[in-house]
VOBA-1610 file (N, C-alpha, C; in pm, whole numbers, padded with zeros to 5 digits, always signed):
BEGIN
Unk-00717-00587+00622Unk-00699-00732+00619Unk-00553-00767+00640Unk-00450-00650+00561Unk-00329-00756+00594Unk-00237-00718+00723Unk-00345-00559+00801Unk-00273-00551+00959Unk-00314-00639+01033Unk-00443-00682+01020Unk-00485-00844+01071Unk-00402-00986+01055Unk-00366-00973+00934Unk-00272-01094+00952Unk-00190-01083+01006Unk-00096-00946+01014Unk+00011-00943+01090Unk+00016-00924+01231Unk-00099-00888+01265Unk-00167-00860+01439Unk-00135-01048+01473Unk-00147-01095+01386Unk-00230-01229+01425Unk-00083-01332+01418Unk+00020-01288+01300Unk+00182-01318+01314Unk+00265-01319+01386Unk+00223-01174+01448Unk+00319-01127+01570Unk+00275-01222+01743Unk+00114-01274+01727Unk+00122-01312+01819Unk+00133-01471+01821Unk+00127-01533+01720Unk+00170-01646+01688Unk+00323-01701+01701Unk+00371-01563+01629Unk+00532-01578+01718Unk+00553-01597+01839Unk+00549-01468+01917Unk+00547-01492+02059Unk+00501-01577+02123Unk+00351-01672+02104Unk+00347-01776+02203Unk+00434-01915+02158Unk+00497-01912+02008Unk+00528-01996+01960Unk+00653-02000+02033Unk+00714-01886+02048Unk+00873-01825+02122Unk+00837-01943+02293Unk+00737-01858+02378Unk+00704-01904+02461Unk+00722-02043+02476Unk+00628-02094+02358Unk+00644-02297+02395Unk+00796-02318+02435Unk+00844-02243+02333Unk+01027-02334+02351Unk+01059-02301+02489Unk+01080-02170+02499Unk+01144-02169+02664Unk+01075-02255+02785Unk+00943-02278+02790Unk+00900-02369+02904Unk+00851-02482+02856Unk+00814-02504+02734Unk+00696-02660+02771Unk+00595-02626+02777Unk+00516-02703+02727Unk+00332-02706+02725Unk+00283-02665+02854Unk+00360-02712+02967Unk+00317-02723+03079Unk+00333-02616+03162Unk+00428-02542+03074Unk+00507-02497+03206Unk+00417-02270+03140Unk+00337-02373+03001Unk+00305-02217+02940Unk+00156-02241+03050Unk+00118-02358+03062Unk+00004-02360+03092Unk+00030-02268+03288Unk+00120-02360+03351Unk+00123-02281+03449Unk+00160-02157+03467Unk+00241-02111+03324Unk+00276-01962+03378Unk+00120-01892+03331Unk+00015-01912+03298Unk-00089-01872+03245Unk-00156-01861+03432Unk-00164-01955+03438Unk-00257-01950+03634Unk-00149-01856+03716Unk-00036-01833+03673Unk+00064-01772+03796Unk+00024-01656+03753Unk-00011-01579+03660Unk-00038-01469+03621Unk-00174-01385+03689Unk-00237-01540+03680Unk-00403-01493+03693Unk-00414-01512+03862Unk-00338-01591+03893Unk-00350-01591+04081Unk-00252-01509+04122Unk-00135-01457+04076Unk-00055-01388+04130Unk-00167-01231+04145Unk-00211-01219+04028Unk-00340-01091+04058Unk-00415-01108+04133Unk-00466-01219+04232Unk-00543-01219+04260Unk-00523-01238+04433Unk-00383-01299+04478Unk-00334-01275+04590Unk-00257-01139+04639Unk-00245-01063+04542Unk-00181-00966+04561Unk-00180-00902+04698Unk-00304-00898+04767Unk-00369-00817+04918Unk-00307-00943+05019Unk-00275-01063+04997Unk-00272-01164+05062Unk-00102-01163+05137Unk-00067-01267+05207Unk+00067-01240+05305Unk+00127-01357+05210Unk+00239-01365+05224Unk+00356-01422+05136Unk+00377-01546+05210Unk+00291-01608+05259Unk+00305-01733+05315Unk+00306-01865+05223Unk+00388-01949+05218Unk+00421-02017+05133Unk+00312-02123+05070Unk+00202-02163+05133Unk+00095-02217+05133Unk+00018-02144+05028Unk+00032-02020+05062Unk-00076-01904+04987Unk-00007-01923+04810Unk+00110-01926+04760Unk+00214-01882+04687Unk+00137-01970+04575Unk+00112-01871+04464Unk+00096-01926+04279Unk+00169-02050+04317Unk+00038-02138+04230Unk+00100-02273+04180Unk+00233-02291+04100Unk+00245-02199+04010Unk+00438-02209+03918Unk+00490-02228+04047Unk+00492-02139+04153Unk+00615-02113+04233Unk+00663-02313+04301Unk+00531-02355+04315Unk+00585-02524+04390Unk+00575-02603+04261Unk+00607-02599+04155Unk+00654-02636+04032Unk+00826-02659+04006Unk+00882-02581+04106Unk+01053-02586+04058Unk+01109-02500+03953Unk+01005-02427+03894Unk+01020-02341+03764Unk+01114-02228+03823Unk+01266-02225+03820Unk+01302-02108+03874Unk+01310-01995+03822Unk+01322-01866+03913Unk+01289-01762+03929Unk+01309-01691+03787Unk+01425-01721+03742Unk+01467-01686+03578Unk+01397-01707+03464Unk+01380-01844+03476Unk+01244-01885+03363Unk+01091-01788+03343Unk+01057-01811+03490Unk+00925-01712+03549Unk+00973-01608+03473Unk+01033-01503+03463Unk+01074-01379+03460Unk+01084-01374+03332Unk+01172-01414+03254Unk+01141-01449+03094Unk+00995-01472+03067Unk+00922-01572+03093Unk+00807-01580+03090Unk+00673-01494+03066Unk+00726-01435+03222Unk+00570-01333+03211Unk+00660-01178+03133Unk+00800-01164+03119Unk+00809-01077+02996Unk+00772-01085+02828Unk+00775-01218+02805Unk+00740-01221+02653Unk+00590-01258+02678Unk+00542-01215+02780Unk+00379-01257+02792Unk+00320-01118+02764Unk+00394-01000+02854Unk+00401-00885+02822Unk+00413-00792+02674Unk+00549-00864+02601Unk+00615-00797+02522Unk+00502-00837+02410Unk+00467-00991+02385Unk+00396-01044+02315Unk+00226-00927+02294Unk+00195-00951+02463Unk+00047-00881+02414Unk+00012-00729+02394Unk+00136-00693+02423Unk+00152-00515+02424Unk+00184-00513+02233Unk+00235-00561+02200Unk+00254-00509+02071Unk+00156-00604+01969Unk+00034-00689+02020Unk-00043-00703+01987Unk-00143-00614+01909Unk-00198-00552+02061Unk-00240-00437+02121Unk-00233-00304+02063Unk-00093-00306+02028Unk-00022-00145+01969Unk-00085-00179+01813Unk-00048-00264+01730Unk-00082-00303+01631Unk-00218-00329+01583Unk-00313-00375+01737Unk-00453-00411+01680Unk-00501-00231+01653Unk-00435-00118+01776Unk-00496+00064+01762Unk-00473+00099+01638Unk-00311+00043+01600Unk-00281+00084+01464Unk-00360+00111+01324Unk-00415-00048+01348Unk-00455-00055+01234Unk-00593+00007+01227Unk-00696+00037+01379Unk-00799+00089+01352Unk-00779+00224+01335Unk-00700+00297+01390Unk-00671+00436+01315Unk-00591+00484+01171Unk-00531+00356+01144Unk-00530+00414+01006Unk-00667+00363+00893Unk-00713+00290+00952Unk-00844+00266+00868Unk-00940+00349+00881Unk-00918+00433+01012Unk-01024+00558+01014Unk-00952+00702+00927Unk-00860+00660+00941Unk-00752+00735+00832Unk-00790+00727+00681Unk-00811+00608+00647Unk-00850+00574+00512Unk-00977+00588+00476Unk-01067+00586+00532Unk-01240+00637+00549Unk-01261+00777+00499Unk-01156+00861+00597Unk-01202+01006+00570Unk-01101+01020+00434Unk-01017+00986+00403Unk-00941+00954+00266Unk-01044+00942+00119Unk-01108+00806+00164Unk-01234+00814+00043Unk-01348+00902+00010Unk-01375+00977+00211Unk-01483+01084+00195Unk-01426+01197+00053Unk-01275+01221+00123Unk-01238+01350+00054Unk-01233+01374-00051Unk-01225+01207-00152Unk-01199+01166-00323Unk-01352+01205-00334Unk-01488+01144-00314Unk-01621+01154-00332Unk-01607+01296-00325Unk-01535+01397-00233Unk-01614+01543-00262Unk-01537+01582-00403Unk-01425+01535-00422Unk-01322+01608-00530Unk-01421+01536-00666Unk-01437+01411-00658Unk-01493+01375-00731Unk-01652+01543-00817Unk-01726+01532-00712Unk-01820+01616-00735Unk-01771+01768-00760Unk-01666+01801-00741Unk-01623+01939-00772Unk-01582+01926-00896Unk-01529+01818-00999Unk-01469+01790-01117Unk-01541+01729-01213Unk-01669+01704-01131Unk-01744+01642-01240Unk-01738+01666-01430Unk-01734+01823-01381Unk-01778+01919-01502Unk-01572+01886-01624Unk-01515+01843-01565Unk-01390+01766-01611Unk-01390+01612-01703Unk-01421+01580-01622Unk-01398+01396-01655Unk-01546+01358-01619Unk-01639+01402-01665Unk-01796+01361-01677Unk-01849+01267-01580Unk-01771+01257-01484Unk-01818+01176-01389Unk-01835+01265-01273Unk-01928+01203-01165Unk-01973+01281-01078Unk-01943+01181-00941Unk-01896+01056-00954Unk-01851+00991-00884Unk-01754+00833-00886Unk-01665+00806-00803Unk-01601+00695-00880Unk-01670+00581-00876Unk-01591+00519-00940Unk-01606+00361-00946Unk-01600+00291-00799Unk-01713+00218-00782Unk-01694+00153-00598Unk-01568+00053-00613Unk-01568+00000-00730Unk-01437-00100-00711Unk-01304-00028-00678Unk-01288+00085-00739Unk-01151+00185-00718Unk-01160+00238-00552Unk-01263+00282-00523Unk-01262+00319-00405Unk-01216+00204-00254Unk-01284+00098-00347Unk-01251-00020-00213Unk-01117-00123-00207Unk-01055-00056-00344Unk-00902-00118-00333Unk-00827-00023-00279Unk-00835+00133-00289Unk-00807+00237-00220Unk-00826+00227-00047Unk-00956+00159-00001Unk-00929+00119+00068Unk-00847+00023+00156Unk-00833-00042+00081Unk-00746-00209+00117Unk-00621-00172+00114Unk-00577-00063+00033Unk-00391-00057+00038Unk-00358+00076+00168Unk-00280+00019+00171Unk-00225+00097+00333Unk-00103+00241+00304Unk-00166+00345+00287Unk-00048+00428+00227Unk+00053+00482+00303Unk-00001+00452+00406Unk+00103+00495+00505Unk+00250+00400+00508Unk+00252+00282+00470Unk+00329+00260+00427Unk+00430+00244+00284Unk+00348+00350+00227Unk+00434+00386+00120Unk+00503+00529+00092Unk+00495+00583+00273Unk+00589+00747+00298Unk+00687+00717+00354Unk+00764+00823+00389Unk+00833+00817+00438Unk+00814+00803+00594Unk+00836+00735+00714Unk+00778+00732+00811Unk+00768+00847+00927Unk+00836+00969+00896Unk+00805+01106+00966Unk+00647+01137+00868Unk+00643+01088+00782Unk+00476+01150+00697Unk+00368+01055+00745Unk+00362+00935+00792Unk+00314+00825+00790Unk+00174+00897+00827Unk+00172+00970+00964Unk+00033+01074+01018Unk-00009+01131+00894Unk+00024+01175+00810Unk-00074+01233+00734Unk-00047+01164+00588Unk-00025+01056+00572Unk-00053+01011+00469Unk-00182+00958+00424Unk-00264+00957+00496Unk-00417+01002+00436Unk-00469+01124+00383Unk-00365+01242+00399Unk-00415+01362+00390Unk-00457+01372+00216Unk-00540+01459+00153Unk-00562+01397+00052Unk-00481+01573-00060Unk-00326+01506-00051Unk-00242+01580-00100Unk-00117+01518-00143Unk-00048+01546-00258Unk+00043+01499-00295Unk+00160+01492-00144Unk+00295+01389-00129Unk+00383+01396-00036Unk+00528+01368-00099Unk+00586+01391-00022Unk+00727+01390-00122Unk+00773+01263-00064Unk+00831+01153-00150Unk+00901+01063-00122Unk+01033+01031-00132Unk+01107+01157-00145Unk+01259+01173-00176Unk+01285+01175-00338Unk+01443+01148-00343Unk+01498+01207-00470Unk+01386+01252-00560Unk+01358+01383-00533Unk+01238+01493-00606Unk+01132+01399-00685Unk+01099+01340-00662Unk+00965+01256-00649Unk+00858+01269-00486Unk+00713+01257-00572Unk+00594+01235-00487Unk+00523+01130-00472Unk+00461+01141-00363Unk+00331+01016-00392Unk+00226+01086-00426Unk+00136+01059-00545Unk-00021+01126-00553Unk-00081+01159-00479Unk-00153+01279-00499Unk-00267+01329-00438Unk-00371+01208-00434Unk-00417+01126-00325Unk-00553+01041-00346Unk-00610+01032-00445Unk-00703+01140-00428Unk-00764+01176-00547Unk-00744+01147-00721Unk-00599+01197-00740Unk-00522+01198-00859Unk-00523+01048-00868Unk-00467+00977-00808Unk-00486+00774-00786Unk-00623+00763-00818Unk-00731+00812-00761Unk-00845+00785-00804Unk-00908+00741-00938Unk-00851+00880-01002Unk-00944+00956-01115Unk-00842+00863-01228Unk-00726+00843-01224Unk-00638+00787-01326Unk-00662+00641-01332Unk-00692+00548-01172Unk-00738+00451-01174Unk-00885+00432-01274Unk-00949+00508-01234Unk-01107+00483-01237Unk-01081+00526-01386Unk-01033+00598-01468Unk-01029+00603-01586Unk-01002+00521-01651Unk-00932+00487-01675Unk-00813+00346-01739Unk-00920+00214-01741Unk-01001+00230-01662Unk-01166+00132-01633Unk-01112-00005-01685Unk-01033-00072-01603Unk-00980-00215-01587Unk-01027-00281-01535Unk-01033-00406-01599Unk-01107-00530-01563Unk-01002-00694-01487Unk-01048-00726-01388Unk-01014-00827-01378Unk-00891-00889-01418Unk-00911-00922-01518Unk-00801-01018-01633Unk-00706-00918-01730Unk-00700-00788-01664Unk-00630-00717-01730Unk-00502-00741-01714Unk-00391-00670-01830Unk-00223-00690-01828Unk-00243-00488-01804Unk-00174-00459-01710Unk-00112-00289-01721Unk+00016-00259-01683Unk+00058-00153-01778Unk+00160-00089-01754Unk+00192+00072-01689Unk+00261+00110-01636Unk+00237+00178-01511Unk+00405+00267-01569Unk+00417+00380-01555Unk+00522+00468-01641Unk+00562+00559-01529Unk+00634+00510-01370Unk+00659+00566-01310Unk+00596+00530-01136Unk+00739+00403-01125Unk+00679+00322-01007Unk+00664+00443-00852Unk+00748+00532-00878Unk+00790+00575-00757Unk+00752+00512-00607Unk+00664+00516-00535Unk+00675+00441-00422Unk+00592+00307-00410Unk+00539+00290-00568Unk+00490+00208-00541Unk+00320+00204-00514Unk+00214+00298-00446Unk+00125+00291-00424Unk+00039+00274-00527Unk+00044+00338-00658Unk-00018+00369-00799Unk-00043+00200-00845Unk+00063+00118-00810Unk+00086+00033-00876Unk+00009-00129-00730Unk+00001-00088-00658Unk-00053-00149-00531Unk-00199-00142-00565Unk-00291-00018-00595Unk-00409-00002-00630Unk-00446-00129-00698Unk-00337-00048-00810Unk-00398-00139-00984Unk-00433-00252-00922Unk-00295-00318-00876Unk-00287-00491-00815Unk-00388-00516-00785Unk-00463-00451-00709Unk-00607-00519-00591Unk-00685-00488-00720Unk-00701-00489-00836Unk-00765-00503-00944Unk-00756-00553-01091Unk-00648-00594-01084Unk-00658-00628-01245Unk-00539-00739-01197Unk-00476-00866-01304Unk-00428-00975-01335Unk-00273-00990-01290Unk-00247-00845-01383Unk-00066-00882-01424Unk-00075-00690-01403Unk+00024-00668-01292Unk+00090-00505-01318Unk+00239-00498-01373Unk+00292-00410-01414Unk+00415-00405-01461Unk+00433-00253-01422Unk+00566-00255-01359Unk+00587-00093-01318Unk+00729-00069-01379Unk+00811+00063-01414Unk+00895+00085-01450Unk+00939+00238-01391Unk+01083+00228-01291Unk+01098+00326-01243Unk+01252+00406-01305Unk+01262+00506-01317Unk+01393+00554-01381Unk+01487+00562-01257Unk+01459+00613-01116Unk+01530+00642-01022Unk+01554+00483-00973Unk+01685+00418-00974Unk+01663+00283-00934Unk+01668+00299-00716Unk+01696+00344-00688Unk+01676+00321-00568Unk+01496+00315-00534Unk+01451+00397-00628Unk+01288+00456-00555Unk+01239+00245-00618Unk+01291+00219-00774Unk+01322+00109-00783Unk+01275+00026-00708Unk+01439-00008-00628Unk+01426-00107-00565Unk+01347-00094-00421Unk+01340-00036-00350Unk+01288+00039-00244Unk+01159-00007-00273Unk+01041+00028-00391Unk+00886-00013-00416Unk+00906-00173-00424Unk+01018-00217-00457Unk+00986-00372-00526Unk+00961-00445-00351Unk+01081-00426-00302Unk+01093-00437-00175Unk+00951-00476-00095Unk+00910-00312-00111Unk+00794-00243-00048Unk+00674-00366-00071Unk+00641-00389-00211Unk+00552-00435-00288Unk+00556-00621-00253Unk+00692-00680-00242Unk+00697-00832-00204Unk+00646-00796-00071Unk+00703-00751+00019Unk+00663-00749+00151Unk+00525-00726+00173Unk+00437-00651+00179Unk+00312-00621+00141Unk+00245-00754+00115Unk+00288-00846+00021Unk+00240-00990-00089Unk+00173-00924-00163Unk+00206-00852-00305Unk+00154-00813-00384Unk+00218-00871-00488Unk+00176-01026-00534Unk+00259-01092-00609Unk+00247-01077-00768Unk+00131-01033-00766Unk+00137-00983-00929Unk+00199-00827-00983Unk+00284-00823-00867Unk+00378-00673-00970Unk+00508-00749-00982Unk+00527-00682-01115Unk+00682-00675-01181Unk+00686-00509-01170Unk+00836-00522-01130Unk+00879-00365-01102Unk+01002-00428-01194Unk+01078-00287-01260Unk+01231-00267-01317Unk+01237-00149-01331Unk+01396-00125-01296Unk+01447+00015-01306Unk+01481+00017-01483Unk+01424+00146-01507Unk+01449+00188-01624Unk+01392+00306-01690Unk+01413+00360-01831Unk+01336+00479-01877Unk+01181+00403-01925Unk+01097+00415-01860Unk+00985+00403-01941Unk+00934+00510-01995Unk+00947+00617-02105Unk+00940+00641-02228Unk+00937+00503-02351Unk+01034+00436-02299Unk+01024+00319-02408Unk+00918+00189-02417Unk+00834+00195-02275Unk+00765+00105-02243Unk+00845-00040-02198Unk+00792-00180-02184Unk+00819-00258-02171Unk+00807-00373-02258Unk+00837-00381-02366Unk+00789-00438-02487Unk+00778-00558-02486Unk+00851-00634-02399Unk+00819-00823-02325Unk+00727-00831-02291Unk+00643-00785-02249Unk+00534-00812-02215Unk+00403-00715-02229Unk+00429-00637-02344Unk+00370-00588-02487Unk+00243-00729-02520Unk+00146-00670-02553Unk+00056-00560-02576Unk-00011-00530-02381Unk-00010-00417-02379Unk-00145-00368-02283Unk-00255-00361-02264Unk-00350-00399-02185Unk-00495-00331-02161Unk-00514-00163-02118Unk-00406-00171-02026Unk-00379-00047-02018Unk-00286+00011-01975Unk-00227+00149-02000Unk-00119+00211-01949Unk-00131+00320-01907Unk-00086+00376-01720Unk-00063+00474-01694Unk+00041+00531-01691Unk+00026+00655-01714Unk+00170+00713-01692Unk+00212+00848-01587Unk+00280+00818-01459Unk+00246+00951-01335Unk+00363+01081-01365Unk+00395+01107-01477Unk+00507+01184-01464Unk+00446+01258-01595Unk+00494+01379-01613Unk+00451+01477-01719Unk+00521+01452-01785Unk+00500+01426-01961Unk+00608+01421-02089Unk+00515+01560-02151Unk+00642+01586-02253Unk+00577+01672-02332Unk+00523+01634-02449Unk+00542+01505-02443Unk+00435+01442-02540Unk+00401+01320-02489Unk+00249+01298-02611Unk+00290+01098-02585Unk+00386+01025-02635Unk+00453+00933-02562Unk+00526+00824-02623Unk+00499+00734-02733Unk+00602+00757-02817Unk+00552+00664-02910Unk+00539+00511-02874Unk+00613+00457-02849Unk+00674+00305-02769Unk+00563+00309-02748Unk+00506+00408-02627Unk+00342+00362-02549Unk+00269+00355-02646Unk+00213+00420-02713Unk+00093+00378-02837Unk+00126+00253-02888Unk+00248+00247-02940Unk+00273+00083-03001Unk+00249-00040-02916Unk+00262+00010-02748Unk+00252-00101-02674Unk+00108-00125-02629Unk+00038-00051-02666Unk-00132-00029-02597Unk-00232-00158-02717Unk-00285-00200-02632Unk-00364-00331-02720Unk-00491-00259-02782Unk-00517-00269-02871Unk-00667-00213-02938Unk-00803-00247-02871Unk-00826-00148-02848Unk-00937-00121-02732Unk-00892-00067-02627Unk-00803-00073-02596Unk-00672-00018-02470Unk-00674+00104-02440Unk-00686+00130-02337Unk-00678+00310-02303Unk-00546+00343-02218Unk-00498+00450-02270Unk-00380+00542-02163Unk-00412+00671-02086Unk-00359+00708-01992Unk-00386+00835-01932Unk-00271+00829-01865Unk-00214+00985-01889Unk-00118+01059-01912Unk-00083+01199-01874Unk-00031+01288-01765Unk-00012+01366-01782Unk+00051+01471-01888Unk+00038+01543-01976Unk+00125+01608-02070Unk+00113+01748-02065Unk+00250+01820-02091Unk+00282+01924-02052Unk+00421+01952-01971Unk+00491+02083-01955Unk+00603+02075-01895Unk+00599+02117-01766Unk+00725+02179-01722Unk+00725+02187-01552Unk+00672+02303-01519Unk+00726+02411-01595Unk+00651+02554-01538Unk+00512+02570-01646Unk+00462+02529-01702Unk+00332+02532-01813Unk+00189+02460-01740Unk+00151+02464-01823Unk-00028+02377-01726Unk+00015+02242-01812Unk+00010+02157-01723Unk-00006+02005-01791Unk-00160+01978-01782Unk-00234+01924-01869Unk-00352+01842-01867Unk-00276+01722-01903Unk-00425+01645-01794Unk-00470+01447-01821Unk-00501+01428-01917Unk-00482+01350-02015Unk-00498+01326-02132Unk-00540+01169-02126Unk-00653+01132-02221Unk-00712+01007-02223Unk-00680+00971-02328Unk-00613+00881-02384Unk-00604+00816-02492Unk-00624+00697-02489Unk-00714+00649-02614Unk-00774+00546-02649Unk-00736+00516-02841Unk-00722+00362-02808Unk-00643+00310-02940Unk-00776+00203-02990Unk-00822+00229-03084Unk-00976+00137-03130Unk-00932-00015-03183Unk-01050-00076-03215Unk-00990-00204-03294Unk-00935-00213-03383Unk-00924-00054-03448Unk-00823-00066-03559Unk-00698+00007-03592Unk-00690-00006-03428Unk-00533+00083-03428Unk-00547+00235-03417Unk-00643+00308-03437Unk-00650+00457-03477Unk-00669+00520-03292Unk-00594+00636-03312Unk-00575+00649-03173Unk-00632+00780-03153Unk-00718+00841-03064Unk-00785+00988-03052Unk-00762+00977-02888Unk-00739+01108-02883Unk-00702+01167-02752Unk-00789+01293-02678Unk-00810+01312-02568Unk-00858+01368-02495Unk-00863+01461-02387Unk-00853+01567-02365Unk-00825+01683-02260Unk-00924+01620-02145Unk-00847+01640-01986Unk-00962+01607-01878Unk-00970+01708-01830Unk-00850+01732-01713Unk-00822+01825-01664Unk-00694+01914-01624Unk-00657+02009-01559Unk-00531+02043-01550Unk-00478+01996-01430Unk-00326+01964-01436Unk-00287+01888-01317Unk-00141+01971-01301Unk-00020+01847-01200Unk+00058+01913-01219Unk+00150+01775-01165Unk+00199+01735-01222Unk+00327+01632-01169Unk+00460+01687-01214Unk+00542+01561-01129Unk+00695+01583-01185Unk+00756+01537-01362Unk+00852+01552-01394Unk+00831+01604-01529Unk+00908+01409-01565Unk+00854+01381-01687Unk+00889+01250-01705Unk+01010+01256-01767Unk+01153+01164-01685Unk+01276+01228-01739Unk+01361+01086-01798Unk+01449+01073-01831Unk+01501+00994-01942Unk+01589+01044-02051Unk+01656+00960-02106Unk+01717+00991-02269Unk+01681+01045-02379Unk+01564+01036-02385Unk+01442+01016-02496Unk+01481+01228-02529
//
């Protein structure tokens, strides 16, 4: 939907560009000079014969500008309309590959398949623009990618299973413990109310916030900072993820999680097995936790 709008921007520009340089009139005739100039082509250059622009007075300069942004305009139309159908065939075999991982893990996280709502916001967000653009080709691949200063983007999958856990609704508030490029937090958006992201590396920072206005993903708040401590302004949560391995849970996070509220969490260190951990805080505050499966992220770093 939103390479469509922009398919549809880019050419709105250009004919909009167009009006100014000629006139209503003069777009209308360069439109027939185009279509008769193709069509006399076999014909002799006799002045009688000659496209209507040409006995218009429109000189040769204008013409020429003309049928270039007529060019420039529908070629990168064009480039943009392939674009977007190959990365959407990109994103297809993306969801096939979560449905098989799904069924290989069942015997993990008791599910045997996701949530259709997770899958079809997975669809809708475009990950290719959240690599680096030498990765952009295989940012469907369904494998973690590196997005600089020793940070990744998730394995698909891993987005999946952490989304679809956390089982958010609509009108939800979440907090998100590790913006890095941004995609984790793009998902949520196409599902729940209010996101809040918090990144320690401020460039990766500002870079997602960037990423994330541009996009129009108006319900994220991004800030650079340690989230170990959470975000306590806008305390309590529905839910909180967190993409970076601690060796424990946070306390801050439990205090910030609303009752009924669930977290999921990698825990564990860098060379050790980290497991996903589900934690859930009841209506009365009491908090029990949960082994899923074994994973492996970057290690959650800070003061703390």
């Amino acid at each position: 939907m939103r390479l469509r709008r922009s398919c549809q921007v880019i050419v709105t520009l250009g004919f909009a560009y167009w009006r100014y340089l000629s006139s209503k009139r003069h777009c209308f005739l360069a439109l027939r000079y185009l279509r008769d100039a193709a069509a006399t082509r076999h014909q002799s250059d006799d002045a009688t014969k000659m496209p209507p622009l040409i006995r218009t007075g429109l000189h040769d300069g204008r013409r020429r500008r003309i049928r270039w942004i007529c060019l420039v305009t529908l070629t990168a139309a064009f480039s943009t309309s392939a674009d977007a159908d190959r990365y959407q065939r990109l994103r297809l075999g993306m969801l096939d590959a979560i449905r098989a991982d799904y069924q290989e893990t069942a015997v993990y996280i008791d599910k045997n398949q996701a949530d259709p709502r997770v899958l079809a916001a997975m669809g809708r967000v475009p990950r290719h623009q959240f690599v680096p653009d030498k990765l952009q080709d295989v940012a469907y691949e369904n494998r973690p990618l590196p997005i600089g200063h020793g940070q990744t983007i998730s394995q698909p999958y891993i987005v999946a299973v952490m989304t679809d856990l956390l089982g958010v609704q609509s009108d939800d508030r979440v907090l998100e413990v590790g913006t890095g490029s941004g995609y984790q937090a793009a998902v949520l958006a196409e599902l729940v109310a209010h996101m809040y992201s918090i990144e320690i590396v401020e460039p990766l920072a500002i870079q997602a916030n960037k990423r994330l206005q541009r996009l129009g993903y108006a319900n994220v708040a991004i800030r650079h900072g340690d989230g170990y401590y959470g975000w306590e302004q806008h305390a309590p949560f529905d839910a909180i993820i967190v993409t970076a391995a601690a060796s424990h849970i946070p306390p801050p996070l439990i205090a910030q999680l609303k009752p009924g509220g669930r977290m999921v969490i990698p825990v564990g260190t860098r060379f050790l097995v980290q497991e996903l951990l589900m934690v859930v805080k009841d209506s009365d505050g009491a908090v029990t936790t949960r082994q899923l499966l074994p994973v492996r992220f970057v290690p959650l770093t800070g003061g703390h």
